[in-house]
C-alpha positions in Angstrom: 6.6 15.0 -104.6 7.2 13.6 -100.8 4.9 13.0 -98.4 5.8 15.3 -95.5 4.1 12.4 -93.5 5.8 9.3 -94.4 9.1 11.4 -94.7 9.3 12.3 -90.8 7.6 9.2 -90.1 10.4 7.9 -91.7 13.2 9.7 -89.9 11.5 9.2 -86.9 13.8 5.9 -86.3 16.9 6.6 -85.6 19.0 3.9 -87.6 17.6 5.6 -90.5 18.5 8.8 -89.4 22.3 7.7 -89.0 22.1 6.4 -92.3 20.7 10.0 -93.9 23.8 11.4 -91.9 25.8 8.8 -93.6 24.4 9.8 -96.8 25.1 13.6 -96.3 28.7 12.6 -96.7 28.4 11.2 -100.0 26.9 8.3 -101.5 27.6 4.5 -100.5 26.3 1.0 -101.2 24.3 -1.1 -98.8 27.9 -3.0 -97.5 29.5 0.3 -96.6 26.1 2.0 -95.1 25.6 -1.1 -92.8 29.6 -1.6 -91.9 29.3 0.7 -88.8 25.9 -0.8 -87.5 25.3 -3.9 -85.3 22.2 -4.9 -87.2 21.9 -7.1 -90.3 22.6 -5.9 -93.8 18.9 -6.9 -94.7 18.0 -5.0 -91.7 19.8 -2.1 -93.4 18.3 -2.7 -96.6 14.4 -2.2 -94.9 15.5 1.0 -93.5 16.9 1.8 -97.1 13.2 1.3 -98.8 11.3 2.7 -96.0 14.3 5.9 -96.8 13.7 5.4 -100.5 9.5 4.9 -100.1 9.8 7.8 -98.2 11.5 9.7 -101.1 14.6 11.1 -99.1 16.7 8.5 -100.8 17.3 6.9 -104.4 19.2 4.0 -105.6 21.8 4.7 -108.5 22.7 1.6 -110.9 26.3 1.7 -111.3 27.0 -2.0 -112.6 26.4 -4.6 -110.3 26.2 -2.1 -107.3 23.5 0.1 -106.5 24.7 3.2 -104.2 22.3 5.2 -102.7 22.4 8.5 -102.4 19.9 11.1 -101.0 17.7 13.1 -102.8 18.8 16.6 -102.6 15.3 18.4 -103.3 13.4 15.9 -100.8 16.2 17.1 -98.3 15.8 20.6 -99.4 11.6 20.9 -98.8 12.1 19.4 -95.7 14.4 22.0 -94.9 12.3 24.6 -96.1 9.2 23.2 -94.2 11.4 23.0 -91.0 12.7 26.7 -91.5 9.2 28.6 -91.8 8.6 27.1 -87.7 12.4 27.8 -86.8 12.0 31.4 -88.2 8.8 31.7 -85.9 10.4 30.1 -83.0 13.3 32.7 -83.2 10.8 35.6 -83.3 9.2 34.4 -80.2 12.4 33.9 -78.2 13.7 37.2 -79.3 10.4 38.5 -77.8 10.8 36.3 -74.8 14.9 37.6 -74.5 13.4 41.0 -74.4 10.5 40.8 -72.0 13.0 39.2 -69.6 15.4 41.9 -69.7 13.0 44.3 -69.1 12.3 42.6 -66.1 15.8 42.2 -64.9 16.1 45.9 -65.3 13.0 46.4 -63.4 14.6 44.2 -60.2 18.2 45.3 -60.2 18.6 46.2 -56.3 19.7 50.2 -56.5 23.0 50.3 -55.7 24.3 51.1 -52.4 27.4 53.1 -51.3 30.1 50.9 -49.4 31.2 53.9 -47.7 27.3 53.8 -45.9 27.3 52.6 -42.4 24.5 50.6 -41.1 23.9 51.1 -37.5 21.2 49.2 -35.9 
């Protein structure tokens, strides 16, 4: 089970939330998840436990190398979690589109003729 706490406390930083981008691709040792950062492979290797503490992330023992990869269902309750607010923050806006088109309605100008003359 994750902590919904230490997860977004987690992906709060945003070195580790390049490497969970990374990860999306597929999975990748520590060498080819730090090669495109300007920080030290130990310094990579932090923000991989803090990942892996956090449960988003697991190591897989493949010999002498350990990809990680991320964890799929920890992704997916995050997801979920995040979707119950984006469903009620699309309600709202479609309530907000509507009550300002109502308005806009409400102060279009009535049309005039071109043909009319204004004489002052």
């Amino acid at each position: 089970m994750i902590s919904f706490d230490q997860s977004f406390a987690a992906l709060a930083d945003p070195t580790r939330r390049a490497i969970v981008e990374r990860l999306a691709e597929g999975e990748a040792t520590v060498q080819e998840i730090a090669r495109p950062f300007s920080i030290s492979q130990p310094a990579i290797s932090r923000h991989l436990k803090v990942l892996e503490d956090a449960g988003l992330i697991e190591t897989r023992v493949e010999g002498s190398a350990r990809p990680r990869r991320l964890k799929p269902e920890a992704m997916g309750m995050l997801w979920n979690w995040l979707g119950q607010y984006r469903a009620l923050w699309e309600a709202q806006f479609h309530k907000l589109d509507a009550v300002l088109e109502e308005l806009s309605n409400e102060e279009q100008p009535v049309p005039h003729d071109p043909r009319e003359v204004h004489h002052e």
